[in-house]
Backbone as a ProteinNet text record, in pm:
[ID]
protein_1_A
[PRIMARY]
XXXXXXXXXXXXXXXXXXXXXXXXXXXXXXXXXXXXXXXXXXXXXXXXXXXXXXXXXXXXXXXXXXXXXXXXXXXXXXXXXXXXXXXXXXXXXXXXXXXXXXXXXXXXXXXXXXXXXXXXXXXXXXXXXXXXXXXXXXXXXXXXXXXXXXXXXXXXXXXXXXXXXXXXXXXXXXXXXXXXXXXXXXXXXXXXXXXXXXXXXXXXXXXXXXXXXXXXXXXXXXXXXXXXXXXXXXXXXXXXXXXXXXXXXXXXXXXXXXXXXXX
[TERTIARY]
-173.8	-219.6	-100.6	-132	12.7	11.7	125.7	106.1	199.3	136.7	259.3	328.1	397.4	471.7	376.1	408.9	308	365.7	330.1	371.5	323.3	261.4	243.8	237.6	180.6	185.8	171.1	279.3	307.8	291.1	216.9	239.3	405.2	433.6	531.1	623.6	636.9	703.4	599.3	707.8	659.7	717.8	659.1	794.5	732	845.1	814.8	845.5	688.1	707.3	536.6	534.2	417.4	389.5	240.4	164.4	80.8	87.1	-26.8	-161.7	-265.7	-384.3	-440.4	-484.6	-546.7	-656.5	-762.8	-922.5	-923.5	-929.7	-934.1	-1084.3	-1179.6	-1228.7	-1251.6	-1149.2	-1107.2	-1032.6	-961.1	-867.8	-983.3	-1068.2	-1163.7	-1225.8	-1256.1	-1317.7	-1182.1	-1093.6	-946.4	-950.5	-938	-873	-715.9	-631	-553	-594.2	-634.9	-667.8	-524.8	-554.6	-408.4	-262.9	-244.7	-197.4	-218.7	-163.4	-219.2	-263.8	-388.2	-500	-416.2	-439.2	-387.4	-525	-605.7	-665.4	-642.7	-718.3	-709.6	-819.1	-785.6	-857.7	-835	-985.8	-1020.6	-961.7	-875.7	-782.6	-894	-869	-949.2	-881.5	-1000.7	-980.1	-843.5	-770.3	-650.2	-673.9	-542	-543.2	-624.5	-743.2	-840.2	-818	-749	-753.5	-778.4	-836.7	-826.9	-800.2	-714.8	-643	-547.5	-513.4	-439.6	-409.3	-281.7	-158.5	-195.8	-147.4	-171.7	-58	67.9	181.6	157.4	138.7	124.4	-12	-143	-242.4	-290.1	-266.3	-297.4	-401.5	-419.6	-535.5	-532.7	-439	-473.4	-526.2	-458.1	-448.2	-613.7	-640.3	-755.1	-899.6	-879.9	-976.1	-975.6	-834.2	-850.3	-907.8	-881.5	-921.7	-1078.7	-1096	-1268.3	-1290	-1269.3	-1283.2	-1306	-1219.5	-1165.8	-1295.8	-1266.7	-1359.8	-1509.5	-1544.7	-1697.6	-1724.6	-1570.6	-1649.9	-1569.2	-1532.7	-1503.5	-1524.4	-1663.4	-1732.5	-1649.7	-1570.2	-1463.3	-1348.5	-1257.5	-1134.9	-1088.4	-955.5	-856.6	-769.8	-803.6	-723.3	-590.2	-522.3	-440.8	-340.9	-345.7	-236.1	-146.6	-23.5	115.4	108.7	139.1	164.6	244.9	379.5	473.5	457.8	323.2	301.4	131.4	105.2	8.2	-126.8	-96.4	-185.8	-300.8	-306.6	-482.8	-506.8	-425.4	-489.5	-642.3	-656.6	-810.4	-940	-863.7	-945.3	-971.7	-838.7	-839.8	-901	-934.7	-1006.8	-1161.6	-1206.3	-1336.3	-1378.7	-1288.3	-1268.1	-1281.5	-1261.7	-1261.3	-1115.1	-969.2	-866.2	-803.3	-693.3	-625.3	-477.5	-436.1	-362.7	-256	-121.2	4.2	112.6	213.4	315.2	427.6	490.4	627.1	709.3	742.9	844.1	809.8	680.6	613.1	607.6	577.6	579.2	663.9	789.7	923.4	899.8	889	949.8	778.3	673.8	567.3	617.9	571.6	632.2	531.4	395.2	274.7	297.6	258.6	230.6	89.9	86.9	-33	-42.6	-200.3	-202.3	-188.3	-241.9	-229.4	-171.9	-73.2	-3.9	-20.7	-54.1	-50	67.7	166.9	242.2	222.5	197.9	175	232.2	311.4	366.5	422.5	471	517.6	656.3	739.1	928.6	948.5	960.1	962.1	861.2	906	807.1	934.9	869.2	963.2	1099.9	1060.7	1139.5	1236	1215.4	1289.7	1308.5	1370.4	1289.7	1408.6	1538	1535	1561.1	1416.7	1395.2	1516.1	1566.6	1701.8	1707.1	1532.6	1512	1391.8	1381.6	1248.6	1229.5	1307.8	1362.9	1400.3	1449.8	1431.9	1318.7	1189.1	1124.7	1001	1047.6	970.5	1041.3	1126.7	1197.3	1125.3	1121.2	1030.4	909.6	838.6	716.4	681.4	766.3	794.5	781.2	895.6	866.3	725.2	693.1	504.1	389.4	451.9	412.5	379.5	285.1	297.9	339.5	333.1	338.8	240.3	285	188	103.5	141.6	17.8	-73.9	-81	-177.2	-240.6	-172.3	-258.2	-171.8	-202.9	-87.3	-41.3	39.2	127.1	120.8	54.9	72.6	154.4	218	301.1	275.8	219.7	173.6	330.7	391.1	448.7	385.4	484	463	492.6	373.2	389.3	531.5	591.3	642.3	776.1	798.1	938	1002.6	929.6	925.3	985	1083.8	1175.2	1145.3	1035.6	933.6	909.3	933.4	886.7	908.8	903.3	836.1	685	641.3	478.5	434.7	509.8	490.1	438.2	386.1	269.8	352.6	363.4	390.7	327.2	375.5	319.4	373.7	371.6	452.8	579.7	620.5	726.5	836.9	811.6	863.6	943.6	1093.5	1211.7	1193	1291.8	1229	1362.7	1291	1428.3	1557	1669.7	1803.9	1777.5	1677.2	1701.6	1749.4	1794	1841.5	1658.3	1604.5	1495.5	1397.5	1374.9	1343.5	1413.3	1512.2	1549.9	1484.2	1495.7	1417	1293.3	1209.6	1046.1	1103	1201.3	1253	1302.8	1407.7	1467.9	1346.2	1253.2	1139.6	1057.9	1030	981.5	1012.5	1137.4	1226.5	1199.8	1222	1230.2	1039.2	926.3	838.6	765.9	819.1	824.3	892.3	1051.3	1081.6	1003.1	972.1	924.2	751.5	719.4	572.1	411.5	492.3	421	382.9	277.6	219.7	266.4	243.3	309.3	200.1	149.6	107.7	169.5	152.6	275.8	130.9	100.2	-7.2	5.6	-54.7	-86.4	-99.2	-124.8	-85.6	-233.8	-226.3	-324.6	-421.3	-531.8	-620.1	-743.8	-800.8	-951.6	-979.1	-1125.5	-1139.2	-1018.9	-953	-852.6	-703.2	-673.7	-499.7	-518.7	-363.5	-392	-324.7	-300	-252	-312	-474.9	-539.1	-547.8	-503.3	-486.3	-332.3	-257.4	-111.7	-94.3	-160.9	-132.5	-242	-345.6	-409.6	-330.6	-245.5	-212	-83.7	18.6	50.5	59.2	-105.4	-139.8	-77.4	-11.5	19.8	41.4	55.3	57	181.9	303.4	424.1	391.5	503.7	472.4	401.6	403.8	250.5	130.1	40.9	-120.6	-184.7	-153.6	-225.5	-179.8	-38.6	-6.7	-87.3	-89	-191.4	-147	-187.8	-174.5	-243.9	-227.1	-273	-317	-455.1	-432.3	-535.1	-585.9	-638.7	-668.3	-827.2	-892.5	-825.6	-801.6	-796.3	-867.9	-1032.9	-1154.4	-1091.3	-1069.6	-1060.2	-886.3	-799.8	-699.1	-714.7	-810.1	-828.6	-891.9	-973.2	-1017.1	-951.6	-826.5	-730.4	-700	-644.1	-540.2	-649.7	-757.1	-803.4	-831.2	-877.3	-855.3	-728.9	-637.5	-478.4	-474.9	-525.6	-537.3	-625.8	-713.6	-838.3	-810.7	-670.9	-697.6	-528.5	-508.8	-395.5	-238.9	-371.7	-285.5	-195.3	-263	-190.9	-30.7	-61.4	127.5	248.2	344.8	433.3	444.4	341.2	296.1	333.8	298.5	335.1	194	139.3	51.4	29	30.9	2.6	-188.6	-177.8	-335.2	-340.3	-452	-492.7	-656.1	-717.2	-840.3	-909.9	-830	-885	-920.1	-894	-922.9	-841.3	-760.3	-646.7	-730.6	-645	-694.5	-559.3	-555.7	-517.9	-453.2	-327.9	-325.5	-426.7	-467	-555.2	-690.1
-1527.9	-1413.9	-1335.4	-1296.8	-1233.3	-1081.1	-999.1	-877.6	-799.8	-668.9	-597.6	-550.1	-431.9	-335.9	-249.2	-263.9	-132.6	-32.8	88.9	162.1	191.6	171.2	170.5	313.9	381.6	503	485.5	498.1	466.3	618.1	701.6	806.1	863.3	890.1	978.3	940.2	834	799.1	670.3	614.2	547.8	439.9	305.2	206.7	108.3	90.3	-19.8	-179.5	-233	-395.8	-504.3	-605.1	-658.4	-736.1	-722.1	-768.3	-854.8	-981.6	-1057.1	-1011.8	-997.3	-910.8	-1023.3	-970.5	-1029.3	-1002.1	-1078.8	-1006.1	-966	-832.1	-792.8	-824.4	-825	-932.4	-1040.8	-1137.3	-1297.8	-1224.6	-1074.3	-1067	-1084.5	-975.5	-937	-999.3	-1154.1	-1276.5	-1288.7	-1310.7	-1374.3	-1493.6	-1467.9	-1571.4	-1483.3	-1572.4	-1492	-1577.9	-1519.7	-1549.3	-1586.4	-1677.8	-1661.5	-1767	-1767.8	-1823.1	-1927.7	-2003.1	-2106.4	-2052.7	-2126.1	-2019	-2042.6	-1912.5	-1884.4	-1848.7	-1907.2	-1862.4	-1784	-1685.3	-1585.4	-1603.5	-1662.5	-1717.5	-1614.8	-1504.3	-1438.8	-1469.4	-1359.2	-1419	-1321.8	-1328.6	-1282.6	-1168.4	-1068.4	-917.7	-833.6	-812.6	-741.1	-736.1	-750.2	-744.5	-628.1	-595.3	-478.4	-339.8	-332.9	-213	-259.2	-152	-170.4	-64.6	25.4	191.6	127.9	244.1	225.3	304.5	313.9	376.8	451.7	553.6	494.4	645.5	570.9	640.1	687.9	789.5	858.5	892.4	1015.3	984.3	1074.1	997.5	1075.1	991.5	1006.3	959	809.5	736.1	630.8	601	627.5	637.1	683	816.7	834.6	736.2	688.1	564.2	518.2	422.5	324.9	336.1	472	535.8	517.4	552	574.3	430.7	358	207.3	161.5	172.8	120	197.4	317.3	394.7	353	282.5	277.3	117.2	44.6	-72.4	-123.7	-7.9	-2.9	109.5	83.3	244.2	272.3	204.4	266	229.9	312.9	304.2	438.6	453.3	583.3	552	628.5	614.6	751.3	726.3	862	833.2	947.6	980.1	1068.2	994.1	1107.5	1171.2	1308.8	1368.6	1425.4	1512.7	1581.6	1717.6	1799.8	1959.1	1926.8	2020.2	2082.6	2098.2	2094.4	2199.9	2073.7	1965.2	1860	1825.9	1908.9	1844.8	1864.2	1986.8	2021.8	1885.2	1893.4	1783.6	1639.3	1608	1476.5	1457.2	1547.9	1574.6	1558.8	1634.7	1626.2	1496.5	1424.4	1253.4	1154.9	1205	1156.8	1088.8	1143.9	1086.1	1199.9	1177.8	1275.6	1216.8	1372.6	1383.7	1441.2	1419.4	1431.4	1415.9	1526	1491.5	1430.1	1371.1	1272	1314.7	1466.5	1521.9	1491.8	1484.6	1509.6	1369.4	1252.2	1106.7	1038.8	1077.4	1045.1	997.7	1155.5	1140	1048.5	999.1	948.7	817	785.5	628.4	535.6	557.8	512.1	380.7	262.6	144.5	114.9	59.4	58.4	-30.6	-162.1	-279.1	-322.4	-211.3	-236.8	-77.5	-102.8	18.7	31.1	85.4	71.3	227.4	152.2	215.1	189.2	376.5	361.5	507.6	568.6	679.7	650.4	797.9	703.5	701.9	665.3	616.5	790.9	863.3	1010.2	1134	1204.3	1344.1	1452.7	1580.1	1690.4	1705.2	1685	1703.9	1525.2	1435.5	1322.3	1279.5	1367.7	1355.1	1168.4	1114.1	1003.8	936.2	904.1	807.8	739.3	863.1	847.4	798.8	844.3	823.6	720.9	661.5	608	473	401.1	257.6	314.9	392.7	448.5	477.5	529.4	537.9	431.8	373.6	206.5	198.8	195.7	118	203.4	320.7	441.3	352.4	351.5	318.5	191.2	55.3	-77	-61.3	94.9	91.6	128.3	148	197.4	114.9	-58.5	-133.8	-180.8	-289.3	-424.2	-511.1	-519.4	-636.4	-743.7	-890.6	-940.7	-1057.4	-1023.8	-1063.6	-990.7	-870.7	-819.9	-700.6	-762.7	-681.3	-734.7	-626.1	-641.4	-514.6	-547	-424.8	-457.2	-374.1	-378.4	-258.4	-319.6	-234.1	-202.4	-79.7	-119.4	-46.3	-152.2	-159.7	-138.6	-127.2	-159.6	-249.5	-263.2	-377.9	-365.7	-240.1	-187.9	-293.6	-312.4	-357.7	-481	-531.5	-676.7	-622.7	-700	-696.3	-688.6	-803.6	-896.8	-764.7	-724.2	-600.1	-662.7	-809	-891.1	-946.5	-888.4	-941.2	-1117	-1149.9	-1266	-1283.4	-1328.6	-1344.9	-1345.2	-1284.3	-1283.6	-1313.6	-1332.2	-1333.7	-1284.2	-1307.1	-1310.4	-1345.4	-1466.1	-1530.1	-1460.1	-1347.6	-1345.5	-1284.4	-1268.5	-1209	-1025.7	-985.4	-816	-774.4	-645.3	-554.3	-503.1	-459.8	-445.7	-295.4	-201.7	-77.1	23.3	80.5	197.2	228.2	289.2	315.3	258.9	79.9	10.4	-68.4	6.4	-58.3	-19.4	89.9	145.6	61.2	8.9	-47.6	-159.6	-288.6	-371.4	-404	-311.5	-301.7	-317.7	-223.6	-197.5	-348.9	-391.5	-514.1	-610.1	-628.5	-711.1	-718.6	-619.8	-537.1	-607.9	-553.4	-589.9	-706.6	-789.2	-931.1	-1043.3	-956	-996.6	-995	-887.2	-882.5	-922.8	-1030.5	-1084.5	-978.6	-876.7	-750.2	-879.1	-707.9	-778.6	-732.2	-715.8	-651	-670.1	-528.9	-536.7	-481.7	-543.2	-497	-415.8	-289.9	-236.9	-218.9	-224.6	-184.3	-57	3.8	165.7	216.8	306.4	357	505	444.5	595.1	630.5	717.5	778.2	902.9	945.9	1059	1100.9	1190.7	1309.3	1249.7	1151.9	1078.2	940.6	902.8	792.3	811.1	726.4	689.4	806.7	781.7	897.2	1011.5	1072.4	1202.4	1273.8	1168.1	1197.5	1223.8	1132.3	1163	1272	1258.6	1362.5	1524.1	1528.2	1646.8	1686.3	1527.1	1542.7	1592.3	1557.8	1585	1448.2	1331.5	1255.9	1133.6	1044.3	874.7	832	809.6	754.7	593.8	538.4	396.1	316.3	200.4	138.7	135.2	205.5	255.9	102.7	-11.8	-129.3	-169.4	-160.5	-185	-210	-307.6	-300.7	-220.9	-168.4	-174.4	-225	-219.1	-235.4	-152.7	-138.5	-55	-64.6	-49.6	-70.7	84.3	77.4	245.4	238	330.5	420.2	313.5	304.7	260	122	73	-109.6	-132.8	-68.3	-53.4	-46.8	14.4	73	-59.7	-133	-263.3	-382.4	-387.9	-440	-470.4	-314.3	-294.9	-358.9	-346.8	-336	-449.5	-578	-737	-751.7	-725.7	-749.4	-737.4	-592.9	-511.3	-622.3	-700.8	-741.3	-869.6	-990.9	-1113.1	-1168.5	-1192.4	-1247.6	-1290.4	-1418.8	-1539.5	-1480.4	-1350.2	-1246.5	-1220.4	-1236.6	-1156.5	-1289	-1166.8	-1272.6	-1269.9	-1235.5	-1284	-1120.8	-1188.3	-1063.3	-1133.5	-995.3	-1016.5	-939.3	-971.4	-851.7	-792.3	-710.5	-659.8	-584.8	-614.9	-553	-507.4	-447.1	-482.5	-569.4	-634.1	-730.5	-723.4	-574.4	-536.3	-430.4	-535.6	-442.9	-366.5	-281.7	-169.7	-136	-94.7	-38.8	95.4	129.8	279.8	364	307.2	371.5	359.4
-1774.7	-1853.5	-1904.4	-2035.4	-2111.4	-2041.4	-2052.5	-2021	-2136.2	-2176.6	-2208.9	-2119	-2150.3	-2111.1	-2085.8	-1879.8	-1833	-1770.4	-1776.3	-1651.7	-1527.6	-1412.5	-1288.7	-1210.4	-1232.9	-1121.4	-982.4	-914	-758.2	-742.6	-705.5	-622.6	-610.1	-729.3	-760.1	-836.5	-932.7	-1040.7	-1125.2	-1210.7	-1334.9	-1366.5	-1307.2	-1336.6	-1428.4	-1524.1	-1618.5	-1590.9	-1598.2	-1546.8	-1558.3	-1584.5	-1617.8	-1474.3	-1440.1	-1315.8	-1315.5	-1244.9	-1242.5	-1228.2	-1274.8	-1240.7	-1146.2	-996.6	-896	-883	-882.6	-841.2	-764.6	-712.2	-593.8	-483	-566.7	-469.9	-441.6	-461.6	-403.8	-298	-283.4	-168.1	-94.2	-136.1	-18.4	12	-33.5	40.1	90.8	123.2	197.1	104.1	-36.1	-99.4	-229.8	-223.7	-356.8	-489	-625.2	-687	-834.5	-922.7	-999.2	-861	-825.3	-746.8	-644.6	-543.8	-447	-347	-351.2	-270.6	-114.3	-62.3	82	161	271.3	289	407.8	418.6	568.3	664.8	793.2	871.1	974.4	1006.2	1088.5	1217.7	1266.8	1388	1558.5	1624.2	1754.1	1768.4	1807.5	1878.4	1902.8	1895.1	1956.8	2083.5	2134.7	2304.3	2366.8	2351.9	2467.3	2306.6	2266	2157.9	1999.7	1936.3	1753	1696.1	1779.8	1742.1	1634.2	1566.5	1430.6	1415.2	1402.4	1361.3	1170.9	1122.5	967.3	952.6	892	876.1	754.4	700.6	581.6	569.4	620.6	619.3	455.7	351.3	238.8	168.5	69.5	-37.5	40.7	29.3	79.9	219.3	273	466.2	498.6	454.6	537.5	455.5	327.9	291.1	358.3	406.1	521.7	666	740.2	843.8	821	720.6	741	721.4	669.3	672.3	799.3	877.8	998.9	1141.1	1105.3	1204.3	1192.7	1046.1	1028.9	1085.3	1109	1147.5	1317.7	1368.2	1527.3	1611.8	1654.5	1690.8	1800.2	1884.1	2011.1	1956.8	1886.5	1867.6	1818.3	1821.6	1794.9	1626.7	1571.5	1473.6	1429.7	1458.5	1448.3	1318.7	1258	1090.8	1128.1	1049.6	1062.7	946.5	920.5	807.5	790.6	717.6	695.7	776.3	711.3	776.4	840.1	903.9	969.2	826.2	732.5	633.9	620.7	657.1	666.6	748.2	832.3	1015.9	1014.5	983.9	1044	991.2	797.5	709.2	786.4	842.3	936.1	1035.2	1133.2	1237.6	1185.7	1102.8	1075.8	1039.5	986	958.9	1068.2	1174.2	1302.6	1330.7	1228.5	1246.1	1316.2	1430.6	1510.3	1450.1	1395.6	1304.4	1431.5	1366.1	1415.3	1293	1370.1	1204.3	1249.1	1136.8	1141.7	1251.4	1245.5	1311.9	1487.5	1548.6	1663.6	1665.4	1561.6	1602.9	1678.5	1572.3	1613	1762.6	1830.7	2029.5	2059.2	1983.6	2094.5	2108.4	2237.8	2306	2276.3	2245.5	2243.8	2110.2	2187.5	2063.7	2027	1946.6	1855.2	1787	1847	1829.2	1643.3	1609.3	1474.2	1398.5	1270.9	1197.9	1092.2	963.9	857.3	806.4	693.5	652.6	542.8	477.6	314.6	281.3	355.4	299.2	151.8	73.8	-56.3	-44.7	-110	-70.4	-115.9	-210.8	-279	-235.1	-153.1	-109.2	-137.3	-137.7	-195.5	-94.3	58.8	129.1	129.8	31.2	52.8	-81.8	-172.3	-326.2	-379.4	-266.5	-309.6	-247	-160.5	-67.7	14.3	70.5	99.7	306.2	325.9	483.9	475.7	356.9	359.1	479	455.1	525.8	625.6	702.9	830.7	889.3	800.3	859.8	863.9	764.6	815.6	912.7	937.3	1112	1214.4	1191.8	1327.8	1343.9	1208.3	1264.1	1311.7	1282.2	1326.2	1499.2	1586.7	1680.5	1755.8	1665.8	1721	1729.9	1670.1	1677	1805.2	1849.8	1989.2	1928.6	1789.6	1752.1	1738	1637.1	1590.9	1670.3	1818.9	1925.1	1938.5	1928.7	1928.5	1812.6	1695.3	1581.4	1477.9	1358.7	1213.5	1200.2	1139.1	1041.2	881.9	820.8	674.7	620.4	523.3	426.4	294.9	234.2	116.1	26.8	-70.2	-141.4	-330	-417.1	-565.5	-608.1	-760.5	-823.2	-912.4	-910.7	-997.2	-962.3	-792.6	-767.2	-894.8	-929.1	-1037.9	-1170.7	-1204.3	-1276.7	-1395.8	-1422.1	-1562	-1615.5	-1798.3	-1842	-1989.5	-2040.7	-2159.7	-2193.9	-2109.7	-2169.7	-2039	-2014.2	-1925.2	-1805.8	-1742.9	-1641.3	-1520.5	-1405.7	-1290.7	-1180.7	-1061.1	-912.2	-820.3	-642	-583.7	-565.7	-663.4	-655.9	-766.3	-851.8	-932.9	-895.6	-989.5	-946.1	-937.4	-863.7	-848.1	-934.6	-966.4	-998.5	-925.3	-974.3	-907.3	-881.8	-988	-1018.2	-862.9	-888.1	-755.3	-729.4	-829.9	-744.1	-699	-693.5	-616.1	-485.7	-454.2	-366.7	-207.5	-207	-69.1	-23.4	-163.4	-151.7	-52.3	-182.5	-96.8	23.4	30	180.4	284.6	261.7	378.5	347.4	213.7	269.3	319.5	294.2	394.6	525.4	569.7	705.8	772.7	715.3	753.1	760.7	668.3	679.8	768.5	781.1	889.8	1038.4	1037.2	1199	1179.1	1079.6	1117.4	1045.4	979.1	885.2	765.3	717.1	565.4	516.1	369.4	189.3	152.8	96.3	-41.4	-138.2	-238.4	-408.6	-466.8	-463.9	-522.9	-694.8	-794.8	-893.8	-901.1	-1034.6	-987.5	-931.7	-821.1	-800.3	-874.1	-862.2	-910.2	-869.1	-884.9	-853.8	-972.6	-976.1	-1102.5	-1145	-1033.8	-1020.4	-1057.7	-985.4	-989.3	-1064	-1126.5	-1194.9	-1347.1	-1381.4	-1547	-1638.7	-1633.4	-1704.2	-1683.3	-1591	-1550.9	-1594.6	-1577.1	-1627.9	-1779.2	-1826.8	-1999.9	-2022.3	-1949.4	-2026.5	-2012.5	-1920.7	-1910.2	-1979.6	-1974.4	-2119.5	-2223.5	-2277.1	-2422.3	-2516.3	-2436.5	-2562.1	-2484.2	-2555.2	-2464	-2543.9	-2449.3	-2560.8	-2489.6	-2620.3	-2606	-2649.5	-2667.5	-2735	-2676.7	-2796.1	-2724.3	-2725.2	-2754.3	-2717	-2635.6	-2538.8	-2396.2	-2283.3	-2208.6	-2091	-1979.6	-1924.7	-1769	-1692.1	-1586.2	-1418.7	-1373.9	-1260.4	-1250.3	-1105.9	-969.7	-868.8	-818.5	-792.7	-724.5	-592.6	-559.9	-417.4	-352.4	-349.4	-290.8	-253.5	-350.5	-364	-291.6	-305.2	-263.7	-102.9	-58.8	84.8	133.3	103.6	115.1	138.9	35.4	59.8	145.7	184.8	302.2	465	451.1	524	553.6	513.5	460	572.7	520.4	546.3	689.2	737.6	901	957.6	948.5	1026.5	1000.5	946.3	941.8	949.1	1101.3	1119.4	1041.8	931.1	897.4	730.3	754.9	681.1	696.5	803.4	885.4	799.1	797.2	725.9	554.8	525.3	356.4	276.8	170.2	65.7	-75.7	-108.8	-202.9	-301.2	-421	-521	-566.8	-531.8	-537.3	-705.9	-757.1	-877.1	-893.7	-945.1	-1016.7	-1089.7	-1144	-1231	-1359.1	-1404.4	-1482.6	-1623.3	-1669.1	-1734.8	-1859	-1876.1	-1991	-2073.3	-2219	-2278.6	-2251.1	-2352.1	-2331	-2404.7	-2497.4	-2628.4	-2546.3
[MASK]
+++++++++++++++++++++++++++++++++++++++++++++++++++++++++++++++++++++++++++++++++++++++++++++++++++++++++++++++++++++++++++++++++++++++++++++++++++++++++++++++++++++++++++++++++++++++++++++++++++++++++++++++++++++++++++++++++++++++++++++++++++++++++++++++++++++++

């Protein structure tokens, strides 16, 4: 499939690069679509726990939480956050919230982790601790005997920004501000983690269309495609990834399936 020139909203910048569009639900059967099918073969229980870690508990994180909580009526799901100011929101979620700073010193592992903070927050504006703190939360792992670790990454890391069809395999960018993504996927692949390369994310409120509209103007070519994967379907994903072993190790690019125009 041809692509233009897209831009990608990762939760706090704009990177220019063309994406294989993945059905996102062939993920969610455990198939990858566009590529050689990998299948994901339902692995057994975690050792006695299905608590989950979920490092960054924001738009994304607590989708997944509620995901997770609606289909393991005895389990703990706890979110790290920067400040205090959505603890209460998380709680009512049934997630027990804790912040980065208080994570740090807990000793506690956790059969399964999901890390989706974004690489850029005000207090890290260039992802200058980001890959450190993939390594923190690596230690909060058991590891992949007894659960997964997913990483959700961008599609943006990919170099391709001629219109040409990509995958997993394709070459990534050198840019300074993909390097942090990389580094950390490295890092989580090494130790038996997943990847996801997300498409840009959105819902009503966040997203491509929310950005230009506030704008007031769309630069670039208005027949350009993008990419572009909901919050909802994104959380599904991730959640695919959390609940099926033969995952660990791999790296996958998630989309909608559904490219759109800028116009």
């Amino acid at each position: 499939m041809r692509r233009d020139s897209l831009y990608a909203r990762r939760r706090g910048g704009w990177n220019r690069h063309a994406l294989l569009i993945l059905n996102l639900t062939c993920l969610c059967l455990l198939t990858i679509c566009s590529v050689p099918t990998l299948a994901l073969v339902a692995s057994s229980a975690a050792a006695g726990s299905k608590d989950l870690l979920v490092v960054g508990a924001g738009n994304l994180g607590r989708r997944v939480a509620g995901l997770w909580l609606g289909d393991n009526e005895v389990t703990r799901v706890i979110g790290t956050t920067l400040t205090e100011e959505s603890h209460a929101h998380l709680r009512a979620l049934g997630i027990e919230p804790i912040t980065v700073s208080d994570a740090v010193d807990m000793d506690e592992k956790f059969p399964n982790v999901l890390f989706c903070a974004p690489p850029r927050t005000k207090s890290n504006p260039d992802s200058s601790f980001y890959v450190q703190a993939v390594r923190d939360a690596m230690q909060h792992w058991a590891g992949q005997d007894h659960g997964c670790f997913v990483f959700t990454s961008s599609g943006g890391v990919i170099s391709e920004d001629s219109g040409r069809v990509v995958s997993e395999e394709s070459p990534v960018s050198d840019s300074p501000g993909v390097l942090p993504l990389l580094a950390a996927e490295e890092i989580v692949l090494a130790a038996g983690g997943t990847v996801l390369r997300l498409a840009g994310l959105y819902d009503d409120k966040r997203g491509g269309h929310a950005y230009w509209m506030k704008a007031g103007v769309v630069k670039g070519n208005s027949e350009g495609l993008i990419n572009l994967v909901h919050y909802d379907d994104a959380a599904k994903a991730v959640q695919a990834a959390l609940t099926h072993r033969s995952a660990q190790g791999k790296l996958f690019l998630v989309s909608d399936g559904v490219p759109m125009s800028r116009r």
